[in-house]
VMD Tcl script that builds the backbone (N, CA, C; Angstrom):
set m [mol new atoms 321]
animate dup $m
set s [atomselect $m all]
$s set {name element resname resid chain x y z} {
  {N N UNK 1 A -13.032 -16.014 13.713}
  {CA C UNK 1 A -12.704 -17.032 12.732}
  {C C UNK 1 A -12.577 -18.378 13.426}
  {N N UNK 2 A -12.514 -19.323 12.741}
  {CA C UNK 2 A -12.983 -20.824 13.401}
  {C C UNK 2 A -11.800 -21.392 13.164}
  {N N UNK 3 A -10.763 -21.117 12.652}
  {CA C UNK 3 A -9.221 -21.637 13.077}
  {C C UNK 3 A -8.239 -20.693 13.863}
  {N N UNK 4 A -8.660 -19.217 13.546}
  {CA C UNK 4 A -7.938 -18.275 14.922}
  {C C UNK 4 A -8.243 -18.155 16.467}
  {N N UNK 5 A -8.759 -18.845 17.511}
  {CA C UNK 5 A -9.481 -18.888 18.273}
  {C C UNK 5 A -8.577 -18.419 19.803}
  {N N UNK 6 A -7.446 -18.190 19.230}
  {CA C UNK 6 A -6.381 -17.510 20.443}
  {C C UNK 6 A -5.965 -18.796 21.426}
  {N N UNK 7 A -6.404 -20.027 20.887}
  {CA C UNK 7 A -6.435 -21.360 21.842}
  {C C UNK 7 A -5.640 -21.980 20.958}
  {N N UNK 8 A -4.515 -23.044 21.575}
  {CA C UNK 8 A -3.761 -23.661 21.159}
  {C C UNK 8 A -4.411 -24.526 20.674}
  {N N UNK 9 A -5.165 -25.834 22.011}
  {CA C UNK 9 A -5.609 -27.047 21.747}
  {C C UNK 9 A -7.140 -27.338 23.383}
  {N N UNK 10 A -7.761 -27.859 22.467}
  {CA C UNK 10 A -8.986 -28.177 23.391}
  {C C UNK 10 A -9.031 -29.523 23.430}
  {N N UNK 11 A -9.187 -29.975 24.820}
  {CA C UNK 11 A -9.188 -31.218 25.190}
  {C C UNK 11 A -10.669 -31.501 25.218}
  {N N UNK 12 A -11.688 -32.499 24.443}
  {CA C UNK 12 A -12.887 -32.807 25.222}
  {C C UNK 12 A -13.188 -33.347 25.947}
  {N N UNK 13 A -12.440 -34.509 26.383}
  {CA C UNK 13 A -12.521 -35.770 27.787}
  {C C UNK 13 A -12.230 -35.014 28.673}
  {N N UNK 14 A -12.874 -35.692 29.350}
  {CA C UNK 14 A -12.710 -34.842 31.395}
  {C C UNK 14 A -11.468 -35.822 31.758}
  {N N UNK 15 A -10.891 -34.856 32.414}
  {CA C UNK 15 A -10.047 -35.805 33.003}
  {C C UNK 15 A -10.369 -36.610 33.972}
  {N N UNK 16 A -9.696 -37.745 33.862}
  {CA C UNK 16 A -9.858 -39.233 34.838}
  {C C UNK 16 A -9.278 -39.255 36.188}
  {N N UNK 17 A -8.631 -37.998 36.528}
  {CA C UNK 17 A -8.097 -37.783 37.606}
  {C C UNK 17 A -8.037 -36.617 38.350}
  {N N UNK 18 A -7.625 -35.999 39.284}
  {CA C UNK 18 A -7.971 -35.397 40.306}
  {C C UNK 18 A -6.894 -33.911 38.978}
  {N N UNK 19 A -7.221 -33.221 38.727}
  {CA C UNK 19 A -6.375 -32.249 38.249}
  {C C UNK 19 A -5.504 -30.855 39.012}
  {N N UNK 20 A -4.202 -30.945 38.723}
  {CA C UNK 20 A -3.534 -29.862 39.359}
  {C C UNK 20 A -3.470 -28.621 38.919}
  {N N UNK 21 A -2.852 -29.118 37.643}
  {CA C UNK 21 A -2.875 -27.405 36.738}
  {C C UNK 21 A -3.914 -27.549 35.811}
  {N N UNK 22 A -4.903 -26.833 35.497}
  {CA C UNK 22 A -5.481 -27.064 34.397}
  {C C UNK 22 A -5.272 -26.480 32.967}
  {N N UNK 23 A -4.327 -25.707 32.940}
  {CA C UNK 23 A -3.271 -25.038 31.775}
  {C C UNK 23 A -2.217 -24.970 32.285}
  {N N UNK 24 A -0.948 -26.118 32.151}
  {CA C UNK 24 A 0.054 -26.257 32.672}
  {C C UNK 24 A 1.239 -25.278 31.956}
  {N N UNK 25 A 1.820 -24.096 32.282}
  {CA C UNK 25 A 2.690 -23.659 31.701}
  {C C UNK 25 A 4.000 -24.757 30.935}
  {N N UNK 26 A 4.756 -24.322 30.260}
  {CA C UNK 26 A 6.327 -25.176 30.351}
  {C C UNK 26 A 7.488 -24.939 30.755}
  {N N UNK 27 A 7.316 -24.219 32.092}
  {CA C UNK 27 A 8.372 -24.405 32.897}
  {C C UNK 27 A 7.245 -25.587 34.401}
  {N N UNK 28 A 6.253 -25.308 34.014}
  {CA C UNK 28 A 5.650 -26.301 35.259}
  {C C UNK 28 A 5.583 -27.682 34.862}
  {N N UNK 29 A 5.750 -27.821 33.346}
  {CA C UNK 29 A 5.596 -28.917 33.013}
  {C C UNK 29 A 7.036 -29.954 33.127}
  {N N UNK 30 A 7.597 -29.032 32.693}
  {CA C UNK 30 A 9.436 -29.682 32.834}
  {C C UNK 30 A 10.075 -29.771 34.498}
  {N N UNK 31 A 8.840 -28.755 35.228}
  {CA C UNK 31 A 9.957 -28.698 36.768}
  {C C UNK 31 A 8.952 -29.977 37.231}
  {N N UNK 32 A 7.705 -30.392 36.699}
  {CA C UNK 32 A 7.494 -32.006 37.209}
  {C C UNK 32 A 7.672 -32.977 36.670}
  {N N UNK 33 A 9.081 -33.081 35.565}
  {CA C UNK 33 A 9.078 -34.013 35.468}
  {C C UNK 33 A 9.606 -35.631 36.711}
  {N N UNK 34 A 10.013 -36.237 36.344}
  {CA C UNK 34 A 10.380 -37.147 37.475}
  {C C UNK 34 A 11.566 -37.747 36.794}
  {N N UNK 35 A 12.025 -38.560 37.766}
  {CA C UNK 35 A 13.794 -39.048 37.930}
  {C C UNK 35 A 13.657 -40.205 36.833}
  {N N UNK 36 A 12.269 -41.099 36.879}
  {CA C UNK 36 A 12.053 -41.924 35.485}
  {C C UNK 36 A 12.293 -41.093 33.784}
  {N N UNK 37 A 11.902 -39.857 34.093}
  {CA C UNK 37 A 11.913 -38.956 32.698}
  {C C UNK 37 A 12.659 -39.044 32.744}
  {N N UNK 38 A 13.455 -38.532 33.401}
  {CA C UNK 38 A 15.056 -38.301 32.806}
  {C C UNK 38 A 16.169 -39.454 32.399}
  {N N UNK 39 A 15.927 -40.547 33.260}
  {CA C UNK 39 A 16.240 -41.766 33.416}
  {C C UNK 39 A 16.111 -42.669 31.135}
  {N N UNK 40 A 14.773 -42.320 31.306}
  {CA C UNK 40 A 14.086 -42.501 30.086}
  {C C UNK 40 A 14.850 -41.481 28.837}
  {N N UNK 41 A 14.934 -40.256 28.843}
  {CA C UNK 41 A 15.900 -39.933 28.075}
  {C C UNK 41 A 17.131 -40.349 28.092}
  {N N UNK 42 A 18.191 -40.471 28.811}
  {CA C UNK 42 A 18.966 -40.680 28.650}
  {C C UNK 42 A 19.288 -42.124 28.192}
  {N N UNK 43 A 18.367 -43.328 28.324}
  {CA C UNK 43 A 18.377 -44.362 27.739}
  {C C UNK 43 A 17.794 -44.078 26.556}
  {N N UNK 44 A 16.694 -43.813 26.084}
  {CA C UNK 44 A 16.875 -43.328 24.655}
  {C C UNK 44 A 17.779 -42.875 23.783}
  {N N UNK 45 A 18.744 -41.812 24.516}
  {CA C UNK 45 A 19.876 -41.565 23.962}
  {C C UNK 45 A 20.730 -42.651 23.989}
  {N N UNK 46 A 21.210 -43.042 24.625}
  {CA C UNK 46 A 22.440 -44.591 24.509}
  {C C UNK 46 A 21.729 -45.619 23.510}
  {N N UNK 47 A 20.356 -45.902 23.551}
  {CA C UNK 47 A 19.644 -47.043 22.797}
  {C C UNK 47 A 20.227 -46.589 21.218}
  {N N UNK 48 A 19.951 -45.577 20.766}
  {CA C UNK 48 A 20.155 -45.126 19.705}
  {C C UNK 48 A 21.366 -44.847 18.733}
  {N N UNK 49 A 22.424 -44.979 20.119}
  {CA C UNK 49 A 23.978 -44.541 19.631}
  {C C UNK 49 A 24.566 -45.642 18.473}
  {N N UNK 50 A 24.175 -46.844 18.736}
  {CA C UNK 50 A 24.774 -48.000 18.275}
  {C C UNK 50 A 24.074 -48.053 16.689}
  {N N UNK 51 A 22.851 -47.203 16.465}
  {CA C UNK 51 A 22.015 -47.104 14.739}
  {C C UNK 51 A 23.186 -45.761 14.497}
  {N N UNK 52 A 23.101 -44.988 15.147}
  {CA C UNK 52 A 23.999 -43.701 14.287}
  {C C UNK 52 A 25.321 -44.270 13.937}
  {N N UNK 53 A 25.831 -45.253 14.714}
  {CA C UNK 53 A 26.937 -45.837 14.257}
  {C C UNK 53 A 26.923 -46.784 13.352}
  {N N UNK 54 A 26.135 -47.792 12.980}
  {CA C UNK 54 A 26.130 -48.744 12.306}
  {C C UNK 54 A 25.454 -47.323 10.735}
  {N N UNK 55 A 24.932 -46.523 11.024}
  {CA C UNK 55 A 24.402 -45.555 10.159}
  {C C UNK 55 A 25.329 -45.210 9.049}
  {N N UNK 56 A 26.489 -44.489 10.328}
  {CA C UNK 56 A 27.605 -44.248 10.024}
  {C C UNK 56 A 28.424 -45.031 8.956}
  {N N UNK 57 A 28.650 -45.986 9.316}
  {CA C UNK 57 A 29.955 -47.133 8.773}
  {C C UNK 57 A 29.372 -47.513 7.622}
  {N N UNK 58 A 28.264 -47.438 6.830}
  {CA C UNK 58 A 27.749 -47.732 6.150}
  {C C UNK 58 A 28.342 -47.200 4.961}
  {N N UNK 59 A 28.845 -45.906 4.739}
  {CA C UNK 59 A 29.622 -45.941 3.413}
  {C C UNK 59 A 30.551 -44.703 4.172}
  {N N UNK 60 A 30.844 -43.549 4.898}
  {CA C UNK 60 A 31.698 -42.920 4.626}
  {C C UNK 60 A 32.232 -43.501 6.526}
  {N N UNK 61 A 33.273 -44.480 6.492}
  {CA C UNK 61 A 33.892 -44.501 7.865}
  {C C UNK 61 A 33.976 -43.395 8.478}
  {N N UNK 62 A 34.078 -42.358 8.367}
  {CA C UNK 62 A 34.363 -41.489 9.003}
  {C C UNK 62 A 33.321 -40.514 9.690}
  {N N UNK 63 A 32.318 -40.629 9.087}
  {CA C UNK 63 A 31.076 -40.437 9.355}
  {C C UNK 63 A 30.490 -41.137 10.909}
  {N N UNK 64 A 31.194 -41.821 11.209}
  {CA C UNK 64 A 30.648 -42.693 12.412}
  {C C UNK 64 A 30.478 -41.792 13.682}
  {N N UNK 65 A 31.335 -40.975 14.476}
  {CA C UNK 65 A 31.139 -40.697 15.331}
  {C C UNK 65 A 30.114 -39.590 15.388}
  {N N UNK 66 A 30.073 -38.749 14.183}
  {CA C UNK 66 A 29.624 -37.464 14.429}
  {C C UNK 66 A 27.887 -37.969 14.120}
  {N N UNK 67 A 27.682 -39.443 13.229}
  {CA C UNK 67 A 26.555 -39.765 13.092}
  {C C UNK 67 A 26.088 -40.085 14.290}
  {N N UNK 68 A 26.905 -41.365 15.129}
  {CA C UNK 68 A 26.280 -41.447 16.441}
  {C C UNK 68 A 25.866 -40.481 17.297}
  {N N UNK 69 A 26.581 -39.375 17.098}
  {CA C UNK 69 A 26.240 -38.152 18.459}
  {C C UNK 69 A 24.590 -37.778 17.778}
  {N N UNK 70 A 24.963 -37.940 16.725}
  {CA C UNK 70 A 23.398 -36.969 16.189}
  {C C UNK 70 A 22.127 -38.310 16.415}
  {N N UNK 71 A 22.627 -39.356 16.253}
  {CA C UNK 71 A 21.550 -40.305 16.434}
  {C C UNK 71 A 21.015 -39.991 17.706}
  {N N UNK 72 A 22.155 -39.893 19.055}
  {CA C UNK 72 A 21.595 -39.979 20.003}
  {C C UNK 72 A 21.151 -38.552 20.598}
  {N N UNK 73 A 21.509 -37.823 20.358}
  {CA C UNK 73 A 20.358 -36.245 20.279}
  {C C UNK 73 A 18.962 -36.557 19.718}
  {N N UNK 74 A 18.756 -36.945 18.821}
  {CA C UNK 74 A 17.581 -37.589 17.726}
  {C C UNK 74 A 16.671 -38.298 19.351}
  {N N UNK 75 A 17.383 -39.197 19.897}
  {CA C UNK 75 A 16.476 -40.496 20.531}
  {C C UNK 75 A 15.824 -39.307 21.661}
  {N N UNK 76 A 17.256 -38.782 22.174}
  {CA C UNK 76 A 17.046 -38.285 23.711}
  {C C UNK 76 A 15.673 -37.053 23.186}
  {N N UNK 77 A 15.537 -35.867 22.219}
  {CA C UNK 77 A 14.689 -35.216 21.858}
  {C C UNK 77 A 13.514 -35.833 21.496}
  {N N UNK 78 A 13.347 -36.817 21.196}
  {CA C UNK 78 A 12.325 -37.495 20.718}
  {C C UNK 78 A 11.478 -38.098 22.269}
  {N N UNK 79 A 12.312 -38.647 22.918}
  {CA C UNK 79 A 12.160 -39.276 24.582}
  {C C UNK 79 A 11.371 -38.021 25.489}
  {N N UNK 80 A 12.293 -36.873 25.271}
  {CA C UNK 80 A 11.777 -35.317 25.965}
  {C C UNK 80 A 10.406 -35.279 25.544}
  {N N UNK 81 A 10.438 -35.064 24.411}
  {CA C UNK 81 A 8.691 -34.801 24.137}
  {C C UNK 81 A 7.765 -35.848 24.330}
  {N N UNK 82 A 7.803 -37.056 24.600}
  {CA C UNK 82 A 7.222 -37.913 24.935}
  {C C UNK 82 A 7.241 -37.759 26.883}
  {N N UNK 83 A 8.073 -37.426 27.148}
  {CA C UNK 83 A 8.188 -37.280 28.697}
  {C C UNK 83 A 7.625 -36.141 28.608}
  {N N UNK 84 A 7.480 -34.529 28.451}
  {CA C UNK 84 A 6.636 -33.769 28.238}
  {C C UNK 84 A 5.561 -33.660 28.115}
  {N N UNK 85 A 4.831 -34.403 27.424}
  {CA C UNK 85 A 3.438 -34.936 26.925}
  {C C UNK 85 A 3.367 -35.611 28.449}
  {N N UNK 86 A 3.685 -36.712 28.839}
  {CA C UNK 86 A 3.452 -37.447 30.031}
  {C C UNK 86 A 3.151 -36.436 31.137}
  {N N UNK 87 A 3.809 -35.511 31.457}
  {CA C UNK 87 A 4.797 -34.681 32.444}
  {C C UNK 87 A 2.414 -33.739 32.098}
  {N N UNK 88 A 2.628 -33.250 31.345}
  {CA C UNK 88 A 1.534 -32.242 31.028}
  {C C UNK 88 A -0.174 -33.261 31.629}
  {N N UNK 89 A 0.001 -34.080 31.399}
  {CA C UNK 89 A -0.791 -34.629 31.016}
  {C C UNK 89 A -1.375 -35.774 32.732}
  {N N UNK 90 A -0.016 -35.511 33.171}
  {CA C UNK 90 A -0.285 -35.626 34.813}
  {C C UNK 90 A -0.564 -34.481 35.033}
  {N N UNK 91 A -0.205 -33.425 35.215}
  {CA C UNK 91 A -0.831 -32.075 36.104}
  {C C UNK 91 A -2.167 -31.954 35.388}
  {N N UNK 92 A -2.739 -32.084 34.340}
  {CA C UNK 92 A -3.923 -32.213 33.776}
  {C C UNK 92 A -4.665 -32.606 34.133}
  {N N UNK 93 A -4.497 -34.145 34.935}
  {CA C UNK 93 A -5.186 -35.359 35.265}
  {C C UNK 93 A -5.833 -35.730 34.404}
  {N N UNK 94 A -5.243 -36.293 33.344}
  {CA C UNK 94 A -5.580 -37.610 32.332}
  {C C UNK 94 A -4.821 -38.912 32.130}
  {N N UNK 95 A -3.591 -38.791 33.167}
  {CA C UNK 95 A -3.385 -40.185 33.471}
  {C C UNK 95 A -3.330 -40.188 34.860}
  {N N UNK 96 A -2.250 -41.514 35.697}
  {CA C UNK 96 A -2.272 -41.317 36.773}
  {C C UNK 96 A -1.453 -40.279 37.645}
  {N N UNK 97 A -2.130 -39.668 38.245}
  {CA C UNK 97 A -1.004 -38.405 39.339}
  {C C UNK 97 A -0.870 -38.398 40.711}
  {N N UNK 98 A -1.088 -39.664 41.525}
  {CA C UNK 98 A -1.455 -39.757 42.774}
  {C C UNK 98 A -0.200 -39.066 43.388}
  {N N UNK 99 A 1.308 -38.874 42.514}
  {CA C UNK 99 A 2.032 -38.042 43.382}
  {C C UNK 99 A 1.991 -36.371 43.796}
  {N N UNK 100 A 1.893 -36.384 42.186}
  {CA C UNK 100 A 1.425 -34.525 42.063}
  {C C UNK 100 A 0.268 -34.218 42.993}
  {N N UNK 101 A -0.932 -34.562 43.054}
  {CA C UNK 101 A -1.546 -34.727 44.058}
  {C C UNK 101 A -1.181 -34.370 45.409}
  {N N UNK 102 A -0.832 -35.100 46.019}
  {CA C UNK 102 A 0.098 -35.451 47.165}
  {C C UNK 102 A 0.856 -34.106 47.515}
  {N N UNK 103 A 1.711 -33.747 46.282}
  {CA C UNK 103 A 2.480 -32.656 46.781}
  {C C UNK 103 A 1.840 -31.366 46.871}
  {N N UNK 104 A 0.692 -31.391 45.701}
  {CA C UNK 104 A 0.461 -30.159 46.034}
  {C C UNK 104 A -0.849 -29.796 47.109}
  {N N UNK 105 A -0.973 -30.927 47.778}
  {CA C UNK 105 A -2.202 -30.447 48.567}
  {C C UNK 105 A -0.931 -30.444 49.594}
  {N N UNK 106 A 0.433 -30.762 49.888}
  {CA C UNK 106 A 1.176 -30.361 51.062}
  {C C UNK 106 A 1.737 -29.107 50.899}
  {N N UNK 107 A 1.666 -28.164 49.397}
  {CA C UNK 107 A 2.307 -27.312 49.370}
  {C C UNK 107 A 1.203 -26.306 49.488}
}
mol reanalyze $m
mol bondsrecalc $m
mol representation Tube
mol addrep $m
């Protein structure tokens, strides 16, 4: 069948770069991420705290804190999968990976 194909997703561009994994699991994808990913979530999360709050106060005061926590779960999950995608997409080599590279021709 032509939508069951046992394949998630097919890429047609070659990659532009030297490739590491060419089906990156997701534990390989998350153990490369880098200190910017994480860096990057967690500012996503704080960026966001100050809308769940103003979210909040908007009609039930009390609503404020438990809105902010959820705003900033919202940013930081949203940040992950965008760092994920990044994270995949270097071991792929479709953007730049001159580090991954690097490490794994030392490993």
């Amino acid at each position: 069948s032509r939508f069951n194909s046992g394949r998630m997703g097919r890429y047609t561009d070659s990659p532009s770069y030297p490739v590491v994994i060419s089906h990156p699991r997701p534990h390989q994808v998350m153990k490369n991420f880098r200190t910017n990913d994480y860096l990057s979530m967690a500012l996503a999360g704080i960026v966001s705290m100050p809308f769940g709050y103003w979210a909040g106060t908007s009609r039930l005061p009390q609503m404020r804190f438990p809105s902010m926590v959820t705003s900033a779960l919202i940013g930081s999950t949203g940040m992950f999968c965008l760092c994920y995608q990044s994270s995949g997409f270097r071991l792929m080599g479709f953007i730049a990976n001159d580090e991954e590279v690097r490490l794994a021709k030392t490993a």
